[in-house]
C-alpha positions in Angstrom: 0.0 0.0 0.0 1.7 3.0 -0.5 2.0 6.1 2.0 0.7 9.4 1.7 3.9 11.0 1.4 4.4 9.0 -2.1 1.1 9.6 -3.9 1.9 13.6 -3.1 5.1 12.9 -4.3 3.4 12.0 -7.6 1.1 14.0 -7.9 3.3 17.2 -7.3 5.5 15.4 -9.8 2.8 15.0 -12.3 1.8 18.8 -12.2 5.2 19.8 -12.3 6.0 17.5 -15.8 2.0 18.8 -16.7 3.4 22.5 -16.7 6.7 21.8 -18.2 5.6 20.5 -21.2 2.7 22.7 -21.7 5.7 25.2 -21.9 7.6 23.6 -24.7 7.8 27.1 -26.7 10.5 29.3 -28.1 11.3 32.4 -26.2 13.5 35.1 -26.7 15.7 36.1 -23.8 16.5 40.1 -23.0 20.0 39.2 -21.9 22.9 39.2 -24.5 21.9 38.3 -27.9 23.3 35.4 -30.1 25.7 35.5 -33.0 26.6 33.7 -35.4 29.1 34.6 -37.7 31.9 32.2 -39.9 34.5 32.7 -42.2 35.1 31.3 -45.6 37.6 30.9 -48.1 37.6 29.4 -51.8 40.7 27.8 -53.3 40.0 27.1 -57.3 36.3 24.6 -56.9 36.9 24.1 -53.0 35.5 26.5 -50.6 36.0 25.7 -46.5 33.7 27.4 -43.9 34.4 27.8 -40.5 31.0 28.7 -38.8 30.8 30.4 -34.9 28.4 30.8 -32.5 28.7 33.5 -29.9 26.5 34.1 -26.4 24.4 31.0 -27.4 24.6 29.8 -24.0 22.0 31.2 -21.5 23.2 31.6 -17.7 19.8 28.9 -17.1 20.7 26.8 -19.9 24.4 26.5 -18.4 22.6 26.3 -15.1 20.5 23.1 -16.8 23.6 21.7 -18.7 25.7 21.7 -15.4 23.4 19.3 -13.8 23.6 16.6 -16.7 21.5 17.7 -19.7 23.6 17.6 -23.0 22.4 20.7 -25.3 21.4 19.4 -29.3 23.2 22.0 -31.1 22.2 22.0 -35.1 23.9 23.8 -37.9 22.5 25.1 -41.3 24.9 26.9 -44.1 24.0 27.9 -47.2 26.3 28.9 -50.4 24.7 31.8 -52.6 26.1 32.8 -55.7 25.2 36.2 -56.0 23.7 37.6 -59.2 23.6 41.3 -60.1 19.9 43.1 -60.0 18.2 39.5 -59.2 18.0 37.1 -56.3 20.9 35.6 -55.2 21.5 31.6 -56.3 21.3 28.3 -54.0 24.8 26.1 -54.8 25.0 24.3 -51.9 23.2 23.6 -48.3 24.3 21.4 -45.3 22.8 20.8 -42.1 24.1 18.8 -39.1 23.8 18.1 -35.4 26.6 18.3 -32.6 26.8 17.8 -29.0 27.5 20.2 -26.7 27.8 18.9 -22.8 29.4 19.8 -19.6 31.2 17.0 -17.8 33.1 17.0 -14.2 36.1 17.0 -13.8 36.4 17.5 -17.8 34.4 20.2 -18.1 33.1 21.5 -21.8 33.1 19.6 -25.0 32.0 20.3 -28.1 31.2 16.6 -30.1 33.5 15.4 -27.4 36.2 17.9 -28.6 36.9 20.0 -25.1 36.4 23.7 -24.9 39.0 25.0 -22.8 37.3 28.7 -22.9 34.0 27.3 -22.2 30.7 27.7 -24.4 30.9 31.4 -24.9 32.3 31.0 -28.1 31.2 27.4 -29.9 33.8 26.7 -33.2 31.7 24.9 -34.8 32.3 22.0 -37.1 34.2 23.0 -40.6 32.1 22.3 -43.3 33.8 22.0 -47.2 32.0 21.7 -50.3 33.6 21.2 -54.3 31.9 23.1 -56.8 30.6 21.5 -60.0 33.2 23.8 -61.9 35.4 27.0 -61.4 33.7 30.1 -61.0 34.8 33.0 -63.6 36.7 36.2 -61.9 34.3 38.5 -60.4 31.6 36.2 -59.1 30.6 36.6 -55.8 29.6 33.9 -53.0 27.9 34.5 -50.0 27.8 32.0 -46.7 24.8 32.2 -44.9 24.7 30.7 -40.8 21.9 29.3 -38.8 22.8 27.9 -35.2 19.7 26.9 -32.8 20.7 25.1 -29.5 18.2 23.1 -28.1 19.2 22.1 -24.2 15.1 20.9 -23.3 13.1 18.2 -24.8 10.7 15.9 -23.7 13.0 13.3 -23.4 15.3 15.5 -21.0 12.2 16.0 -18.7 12.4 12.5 -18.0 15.7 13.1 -16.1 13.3 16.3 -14.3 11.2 13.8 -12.7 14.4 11.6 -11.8 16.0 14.8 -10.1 12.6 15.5 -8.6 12.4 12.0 -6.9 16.1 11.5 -5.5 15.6 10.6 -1.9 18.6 12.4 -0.6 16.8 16.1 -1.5 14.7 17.6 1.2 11.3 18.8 0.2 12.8 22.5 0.3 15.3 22.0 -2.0 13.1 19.8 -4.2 10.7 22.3 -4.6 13.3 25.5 -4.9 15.0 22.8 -8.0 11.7 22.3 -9.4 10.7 25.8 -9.5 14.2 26.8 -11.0 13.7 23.7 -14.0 10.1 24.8 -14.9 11.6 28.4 -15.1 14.4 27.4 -17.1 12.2 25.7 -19.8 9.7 28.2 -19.8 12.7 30.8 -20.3 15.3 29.2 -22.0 14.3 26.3 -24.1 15.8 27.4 -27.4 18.5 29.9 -28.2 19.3 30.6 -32.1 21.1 33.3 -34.2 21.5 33.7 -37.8 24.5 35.3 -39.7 26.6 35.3 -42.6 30.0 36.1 -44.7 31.6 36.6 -48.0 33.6 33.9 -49.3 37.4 35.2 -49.9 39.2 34.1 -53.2 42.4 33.3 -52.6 
């Protein structure tokens, strides 16, 4: 038979998870804003981009990512050819997924690479694409950035309800965590920034 003390357990459990995921929207933060910016070079067909991310790391996400939760960081470029007095031109897209996740005593890693400066500036991976065919002298590419960190899902919230329920927490500091969590995902569920750069010739 179980106790009182376990079904409020639950139940303060299952409003807690209720609210969380009835927060499971994008909101902007009015603390520093994100960046992204890269760089990019193009030697004959090849052309190498080395994307950045900047400030995409909330004080509550690092709060969230410090306890255990591993952030889903995904990347989108975009080569554009530009063309004079009309839209510029699509050559090539790539999107991928890295890992960014604080571990003790190793501290921050991106894709298990570590971060010896911490997340405050994320080099991300270096992306290369070949071109069908050499461009003639004088055109002009363009390197657009996207970067959205996702530290929150559904999936994480399982490991909420595990925090929730150790049995070494008093009922204080469960309930100061659980108010901090909800806050965090309400706050800080996704961080993104856009950017872009001019592919130098060399």
């Amino acid at each position: 038979m179980r106790g009182p003390d376990t079904s409020a357990r639950r139940r303060r459990l299952g409003a807690a998870l209720v609210a969380a995921l009835g927060l499971l929207a994008p909101r902007a933060r009015a603390e520093e804003p994100s960046r992204a910016t890269c760089s990019a070079t193009r030697l004959g067909r090849r052309v190498v981009v080395r994307p950045e991310a900047l400030a995409l790391v909330a004080p509550e996400l690092e709060r969230l990512m410090r306890l255990g939760l591993a952030g889903r960081l995904e990347l989108e470029l975009r080569l554009l050819r530009q063309r004079p007095l009309w839209f510029s031109e699509r050559v090539e897209a790539t999107s991928l997924t890295q890992v960014l996740a604080y571990t003790k005593p190793e501290g921050w890693a991106l894709d298990g690479r570590p971060l010896a400066m911490g997340p405050g500036t994320l080099e991300l991976e270096r992306v290369a694409w070949m071109l069908e065919e050499e461009p003639e002298a004088g055109v002009t590419f363009l390197v657009e950035v996207g970067v959205r960190l996702q530290v929150v899902t559904p999936t994480s919230l399982g490991k909420v309800a595990t925090w929730l329920t150790q049995g070494q927490k008093t009922e204080a500091e469960r309930s100061a965590l659980t108010r901090s969590l909800l806050r965090t995902v309400a706050e800080d569920l996704t961080r993104g920034a856009e950017g872009r750069c001019t592919v130098q010739a060399l």
